[in-house]
KEKE-3310 file (N, C-alpha, C; in steps of 0.2 Angstrom, whole numbers, plus 5000, padded with zeros to 4 digits):
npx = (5513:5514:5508:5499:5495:5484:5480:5472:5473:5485:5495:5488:5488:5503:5520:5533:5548:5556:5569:5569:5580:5584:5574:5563:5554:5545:5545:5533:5529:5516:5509:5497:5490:5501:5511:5518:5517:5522:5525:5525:5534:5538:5530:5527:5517:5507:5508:5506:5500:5508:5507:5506:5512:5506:5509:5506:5514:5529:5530:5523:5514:5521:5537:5549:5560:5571:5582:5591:5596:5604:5600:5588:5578:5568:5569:5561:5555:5545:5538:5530:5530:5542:5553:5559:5556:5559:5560:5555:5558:5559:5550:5538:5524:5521:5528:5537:5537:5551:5558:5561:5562:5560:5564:5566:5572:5582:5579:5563:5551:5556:5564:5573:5581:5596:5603:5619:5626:5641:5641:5631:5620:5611:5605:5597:5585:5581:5568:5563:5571:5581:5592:5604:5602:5610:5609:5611:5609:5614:5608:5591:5580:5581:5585:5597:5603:5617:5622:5622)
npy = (5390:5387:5392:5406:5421:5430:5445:5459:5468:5469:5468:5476:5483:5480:5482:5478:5466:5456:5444:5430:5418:5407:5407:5405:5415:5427:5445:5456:5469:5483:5494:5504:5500:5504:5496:5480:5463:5447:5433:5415:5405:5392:5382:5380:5379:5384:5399:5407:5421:5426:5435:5456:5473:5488:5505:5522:5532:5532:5522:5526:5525:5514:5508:5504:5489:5482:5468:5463:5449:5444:5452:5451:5461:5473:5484:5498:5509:5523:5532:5541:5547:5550:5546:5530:5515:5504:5489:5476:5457:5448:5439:5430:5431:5441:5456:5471:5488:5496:5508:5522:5535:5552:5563:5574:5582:5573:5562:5563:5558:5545:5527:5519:5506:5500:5487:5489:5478:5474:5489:5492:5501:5511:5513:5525:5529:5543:5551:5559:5571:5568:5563:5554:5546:5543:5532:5529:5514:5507:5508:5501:5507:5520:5526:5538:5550:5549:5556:5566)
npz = (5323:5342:5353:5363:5372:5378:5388:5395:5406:5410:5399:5388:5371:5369:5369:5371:5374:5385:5388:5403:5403:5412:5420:5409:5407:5401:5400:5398:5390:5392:5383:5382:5393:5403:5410:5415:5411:5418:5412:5412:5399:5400:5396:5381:5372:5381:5387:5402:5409:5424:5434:5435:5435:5437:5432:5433:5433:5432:5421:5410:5395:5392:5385:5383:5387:5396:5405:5421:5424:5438:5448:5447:5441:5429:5419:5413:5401:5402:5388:5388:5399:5401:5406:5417:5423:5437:5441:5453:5452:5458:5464:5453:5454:5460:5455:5459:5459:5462:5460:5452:5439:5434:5417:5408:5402:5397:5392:5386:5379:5380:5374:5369:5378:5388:5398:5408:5414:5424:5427:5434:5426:5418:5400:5393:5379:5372:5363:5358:5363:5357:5363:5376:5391:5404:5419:5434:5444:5455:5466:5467:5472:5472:5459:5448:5439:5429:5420:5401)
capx = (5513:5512:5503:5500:5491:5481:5478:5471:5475:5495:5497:5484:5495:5508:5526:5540:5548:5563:5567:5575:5582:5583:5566:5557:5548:5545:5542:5528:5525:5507:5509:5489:5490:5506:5513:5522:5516:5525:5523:5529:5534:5541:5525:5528:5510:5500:5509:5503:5502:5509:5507:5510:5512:5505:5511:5506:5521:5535:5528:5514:5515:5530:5538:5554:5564:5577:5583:5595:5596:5609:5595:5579:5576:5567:5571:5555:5554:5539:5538:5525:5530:5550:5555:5564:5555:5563:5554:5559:5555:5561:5543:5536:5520:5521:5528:5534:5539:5555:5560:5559:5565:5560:5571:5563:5579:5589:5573:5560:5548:5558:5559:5574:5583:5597:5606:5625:5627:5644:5643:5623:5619:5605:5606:5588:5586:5576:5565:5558:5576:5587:5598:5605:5602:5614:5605:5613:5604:5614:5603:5585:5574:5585:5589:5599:5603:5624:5624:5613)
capy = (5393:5385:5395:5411:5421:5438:5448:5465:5469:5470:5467:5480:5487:5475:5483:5477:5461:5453:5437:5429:5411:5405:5404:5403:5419:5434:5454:5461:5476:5485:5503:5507:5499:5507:5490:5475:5456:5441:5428:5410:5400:5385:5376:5385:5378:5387:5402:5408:5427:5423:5445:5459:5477:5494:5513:5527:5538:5528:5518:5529:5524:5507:5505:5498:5483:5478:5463:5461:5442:5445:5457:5449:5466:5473:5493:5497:5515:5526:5534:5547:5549:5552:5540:5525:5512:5498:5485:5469:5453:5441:5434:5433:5433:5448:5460:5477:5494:5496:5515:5526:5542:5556:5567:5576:5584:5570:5556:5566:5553:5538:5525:5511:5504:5494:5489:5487:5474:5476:5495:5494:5509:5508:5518:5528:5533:5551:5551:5568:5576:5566:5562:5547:5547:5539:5531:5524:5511:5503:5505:5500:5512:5528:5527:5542:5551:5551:5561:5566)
capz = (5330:5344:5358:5366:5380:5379:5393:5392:5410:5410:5391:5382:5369:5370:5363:5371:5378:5388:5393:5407:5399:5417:5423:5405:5409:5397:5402:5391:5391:5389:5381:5381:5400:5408:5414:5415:5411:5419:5409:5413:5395:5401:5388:5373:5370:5383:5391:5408:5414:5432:5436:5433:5440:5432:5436:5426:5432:5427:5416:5405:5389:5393:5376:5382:5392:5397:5412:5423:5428:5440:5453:5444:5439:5424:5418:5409:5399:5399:5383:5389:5406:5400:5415:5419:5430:5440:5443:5456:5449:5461:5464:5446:5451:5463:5454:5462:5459:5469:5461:5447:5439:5428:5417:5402:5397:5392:5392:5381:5373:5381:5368:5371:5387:5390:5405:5407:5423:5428:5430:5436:5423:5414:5396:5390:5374:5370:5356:5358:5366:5354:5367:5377:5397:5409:5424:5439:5446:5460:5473:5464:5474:5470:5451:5449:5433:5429:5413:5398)
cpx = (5511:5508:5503:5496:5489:5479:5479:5472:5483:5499:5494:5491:5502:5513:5533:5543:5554:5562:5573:5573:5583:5580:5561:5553:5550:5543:5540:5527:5518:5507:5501:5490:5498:5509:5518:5517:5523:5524:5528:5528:5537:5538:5523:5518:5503:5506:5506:5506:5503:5506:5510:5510:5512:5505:5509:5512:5526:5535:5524:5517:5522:5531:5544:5557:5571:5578:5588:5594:5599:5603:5588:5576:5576:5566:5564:5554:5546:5540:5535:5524:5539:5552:5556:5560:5557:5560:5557:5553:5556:5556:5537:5528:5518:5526:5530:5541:5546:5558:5559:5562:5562:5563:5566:5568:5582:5583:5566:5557:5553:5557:5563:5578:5588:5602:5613:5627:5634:5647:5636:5623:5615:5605:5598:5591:5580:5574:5566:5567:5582:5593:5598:5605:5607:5612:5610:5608:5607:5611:5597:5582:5577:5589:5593:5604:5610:5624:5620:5620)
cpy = (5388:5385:5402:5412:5428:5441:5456:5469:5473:5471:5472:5485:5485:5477:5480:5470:5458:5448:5433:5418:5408:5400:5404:5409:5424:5440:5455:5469:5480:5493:5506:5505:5503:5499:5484:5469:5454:5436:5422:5407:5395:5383:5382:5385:5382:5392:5405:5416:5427:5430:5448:5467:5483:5501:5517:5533:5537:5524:5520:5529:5518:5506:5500:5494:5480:5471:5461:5454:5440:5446:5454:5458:5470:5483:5493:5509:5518:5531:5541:5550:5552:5550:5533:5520:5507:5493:5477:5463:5446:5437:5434:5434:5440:5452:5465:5481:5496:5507:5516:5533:5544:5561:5568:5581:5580:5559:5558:5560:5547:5533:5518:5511:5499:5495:5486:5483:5474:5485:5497:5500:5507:5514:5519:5533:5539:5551:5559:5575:5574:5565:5555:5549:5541:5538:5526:5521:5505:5502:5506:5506:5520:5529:5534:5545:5553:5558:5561:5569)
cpz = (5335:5350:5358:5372:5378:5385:5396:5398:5410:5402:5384:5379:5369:5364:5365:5375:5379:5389:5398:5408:5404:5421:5416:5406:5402:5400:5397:5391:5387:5388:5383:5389:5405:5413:5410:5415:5415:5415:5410:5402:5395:5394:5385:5369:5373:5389:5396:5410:5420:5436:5434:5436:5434:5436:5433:5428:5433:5422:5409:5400:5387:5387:5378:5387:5392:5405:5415:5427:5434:5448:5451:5444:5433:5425:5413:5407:5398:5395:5386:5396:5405:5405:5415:5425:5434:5443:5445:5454:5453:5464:5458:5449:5457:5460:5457:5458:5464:5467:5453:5445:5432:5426:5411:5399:5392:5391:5389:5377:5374:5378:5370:5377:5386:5397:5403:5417:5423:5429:5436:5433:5417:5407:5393:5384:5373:5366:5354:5358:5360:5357:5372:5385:5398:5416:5428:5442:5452:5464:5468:5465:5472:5464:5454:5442:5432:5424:5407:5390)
residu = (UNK:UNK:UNK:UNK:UNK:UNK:UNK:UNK:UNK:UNK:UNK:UNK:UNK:UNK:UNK:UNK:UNK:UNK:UNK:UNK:UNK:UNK:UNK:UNK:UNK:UNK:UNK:UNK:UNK:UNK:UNK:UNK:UNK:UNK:UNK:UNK:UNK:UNK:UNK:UNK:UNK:UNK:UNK:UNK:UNK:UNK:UNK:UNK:UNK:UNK:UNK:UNK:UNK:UNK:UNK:UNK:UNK:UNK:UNK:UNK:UNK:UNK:UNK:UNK:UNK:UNK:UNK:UNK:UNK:UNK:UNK:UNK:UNK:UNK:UNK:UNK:UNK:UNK:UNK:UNK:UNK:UNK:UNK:UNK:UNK:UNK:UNK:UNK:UNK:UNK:UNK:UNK:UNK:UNK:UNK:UNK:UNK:UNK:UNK:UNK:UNK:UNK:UNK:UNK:UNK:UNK:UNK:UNK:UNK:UNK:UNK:UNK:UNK:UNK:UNK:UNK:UNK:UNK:UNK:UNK:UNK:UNK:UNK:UNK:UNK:UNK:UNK:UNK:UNK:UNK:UNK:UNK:UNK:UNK:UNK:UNK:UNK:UNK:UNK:UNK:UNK:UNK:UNK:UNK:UNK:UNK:UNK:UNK)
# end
Protein backbone atom coordinates (compact mmCIF):
# COMPACT_ATOMS: atom_id res chain seq x y z
CA UNK A 1 0.00 0.00 0.00
CA UNK A 2 1.22 3.16 -0.60
CA UNK A 3 -0.88 5.80 1.17
CA UNK A 4 -4.15 7.13 2.24
CA UNK A 5 -6.10 9.88 4.01
CA UNK A 6 -9.04 9.66 6.73
CA UNK A 7 -11.21 12.08 7.46
CA UNK A 8 -14.35 11.83 9.51
CA UNK A 9 -15.84 15.01 8.46
CA UNK A 10 -16.88 14.24 4.55
CA UNK A 11 -15.75 10.53 4.59
CA UNK A 12 -17.48 9.03 7.83
CA UNK A 13 -18.72 5.88 6.46
CA UNK A 14 -16.88 5.95 3.38
CA UNK A 15 -18.97 3.69 0.38
CA UNK A 16 -18.68 4.96 -2.78
CA UNK A 17 -16.10 6.48 -5.12
CA UNK A 18 -15.37 8.13 -8.67
CA UNK A 19 -12.68 9.36 -10.25
CA UNK A 20 -11.80 12.10 -12.62
CA UNK A 21 -8.35 10.85 -14.54
CA UNK A 22 -7.87 14.48 -15.43
CA UNK A 23 -7.24 16.13 -12.33
CA UNK A 24 -6.14 12.94 -10.13
CA UNK A 25 -8.99 13.69 -7.95
CA UNK A 26 -11.42 10.99 -6.27
CA UNK A 27 -15.25 11.62 -5.06
CA UNK A 28 -15.63 9.79 -1.61
CA UNK A 29 -18.57 9.39 -0.44
CA UNK A 30 -19.54 9.37 3.45
CA UNK A 31 -22.72 7.31 4.15
CA UNK A 32 -22.71 8.00 8.14
CA UNK A 33 -21.91 11.68 7.11
CA UNK A 34 -24.38 12.60 4.08
CA UNK A 35 -21.58 13.96 1.90
CA UNK A 36 -18.96 14.29 -0.51
CA UNK A 37 -15.03 14.23 -0.13
CA UNK A 38 -12.58 15.81 -2.81
CA UNK A 39 -9.63 14.25 -2.63
CA UNK A 40 -6.54 15.22 -4.77
CA UNK A 41 -4.35 11.81 -5.54
CA UNK A 42 -1.92 13.26 -7.67
CA UNK A 43 0.98 11.46 -4.62
CA UNK A 44 -0.38 8.21 -4.56
CA UNK A 45 1.67 8.38 -1.24
CA UNK A 46 -0.02 10.95 0.82
CA UNK A 47 -3.61 11.81 -0.47
CA UNK A 48 -5.04 15.27 0.29
CA UNK A 49 -8.92 16.03 1.28
CA UNK A 50 -8.96 19.37 -0.78
CA UNK A 51 -13.22 19.70 0.51
CA UNK A 52 -16.07 18.48 0.52
CA UNK A 53 -19.78 19.49 0.78
CA UNK A 54 -22.60 17.72 3.16
CA UNK A 55 -26.61 17.73 2.74
CA UNK A 56 -28.83 15.54 4.43
CA UNK A 57 -31.71 16.06 2.00
CA UNK A 58 -30.20 14.77 -1.00
CA UNK A 59 -27.53 13.18 0.13
CA UNK A 60 -28.71 11.26 3.55
CA UNK A 61 -27.33 8.09 3.62
CA UNK A 62 -24.73 8.91 -0.18
CA UNK A 63 -24.12 5.36 -1.20
CA UNK A 64 -23.64 6.16 -4.81
CA UNK A 65 -21.49 8.05 -7.71
CA UNK A 66 -21.12 8.88 -10.51
CA UNK A 67 -18.96 11.99 -12.76
CA UNK A 68 -19.39 13.68 -15.42
CA UNK A 69 -15.86 15.06 -16.74
CA UNK A 70 -17.43 16.88 -19.42
CA UNK A 71 -19.60 19.66 -16.47
CA UNK A 72 -17.18 18.61 -13.47
CA UNK A 73 -20.16 17.30 -11.93
CA UNK A 74 -20.58 14.55 -9.58
CA UNK A 75 -24.43 12.77 -9.30
CA UNK A 76 -24.35 11.30 -5.73
CA UNK A 77 -27.39 8.93 -4.55
CA UNK A 78 -28.91 9.20 -1.12
CA UNK A 79 -30.00 5.91 -0.22
CA UNK A 80 -32.15 7.25 2.62
CA UNK A 81 -33.27 10.33 1.25
CA UNK A 82 -34.38 8.40 -2.17
CA UNK A 83 -32.78 11.42 -4.05
CA UNK A 84 -30.38 12.31 -6.66
CA UNK A 85 -27.82 15.13 -5.74
CA UNK A 86 -25.85 17.12 -8.15
CA UNK A 87 -23.01 18.48 -7.13
CA UNK A 88 -20.60 21.26 -9.13
CA UNK A 89 -17.11 20.38 -8.78
CA UNK A 90 -15.39 22.80 -10.84
CA UNK A 91 -13.52 24.07 -7.82
CA UNK A 92 -12.51 20.91 -6.02
CA UNK A 93 -11.99 22.48 -2.99
CA UNK A 94 -15.27 24.46 -2.85
CA UNK A 95 -17.57 22.07 -3.55
CA UNK A 96 -21.30 22.96 -4.18
CA UNK A 97 -24.83 21.69 -4.26
CA UNK A 98 -26.12 23.04 -7.47
CA UNK A 99 -29.78 20.93 -7.45
CA UNK A 100 -31.29 18.01 -6.42
CA UNK A 101 -34.35 15.68 -6.63
CA UNK A 102 -36.55 13.34 -4.80
CA UNK A 103 -38.65 10.58 -6.08
CA UNK A 104 -39.73 7.79 -3.64
CA UNK A 105 -41.59 5.95 -6.24
CA UNK A 106 -39.22 5.03 -8.76
CA UNK A 107 -35.89 6.00 -6.18
CA UNK A 108 -36.89 4.01 -3.05
CA UNK A 109 -33.78 3.19 -0.97
CA UNK A 110 -31.46 4.69 -3.87
CA UNK A 111 -28.50 2.60 -4.28
CA UNK A 112 -26.55 2.95 -7.72
CA UNK A 113 -25.98 5.91 -10.41
CA UNK A 114 -24.68 6.35 -13.54
CA UNK A 115 -24.59 9.07 -16.00
CA UNK A 116 -24.99 8.80 -19.80
CA UNK A 117 -23.11 12.21 -21.14
CA UNK A 118 -24.41 12.57 -24.50
CA UNK A 119 -28.04 12.55 -23.55
CA UNK A 120 -27.32 14.45 -19.87
CA UNK A 121 -29.64 11.55 -18.08
CA UNK A 122 -28.55 10.39 -15.13
CA UNK A 123 -30.00 6.47 -14.45
CA UNK A 124 -30.90 5.79 -10.36
CA UNK A 125 -31.36 2.46 -9.27
CA UNK A 126 -34.25 1.71 -6.42
CA UNK A 127 -33.35 -0.71 -3.98
CA UNK A 128 -36.45 -0.54 -1.97
CA UNK A 129 -38.93 0.26 -5.21
CA UNK A 130 -37.19 -2.18 -7.41
CA UNK A 131 -37.16 -0.03 -10.08
CA UNK A 132 -34.87 2.23 -12.45
CA UNK A 133 -35.37 6.14 -12.42
CA UNK A 134 -34.83 8.32 -15.46
CA UNK A 135 -33.41 11.77 -14.44
CA UNK A 136 -32.76 14.54 -16.71
CA UNK A 137 -30.08 16.52 -15.62
CA UNK A 138 -29.43 19.22 -18.30
CA UNK A 139 -29.89 22.00 -16.51
CA UNK A 140 -27.86 21.13 -13.01
CA UNK A 141 -30.02 23.06 -10.61
CA UNK A 142 -33.44 21.48 -11.85
CA UNK A 143 -32.85 17.69 -12.15
CA UNK A 144 -36.13 16.58 -13.55
CA UNK A 145 -37.45 13.04 -13.48
CA UNK A 146 -38.17 11.55 -17.30
CA UNK A 147 -39.47 8.17 -16.53
CA UNK A 148 -39.54 5.44 -13.74
Amino acid sequence: MKGGVTDSTYMNGAHGVAYDSARNIAYVLGYSSNSLAVVDVSDSASPVVLGGVTDSTYMNGAIGVAFDSVRNIVYVVGGNSDSLAVVGVSDPASPVLLGGITDSTYMDGARGVAYDSVRNIVYVVGGNSHSLAVVGVSDPASPVLLGG
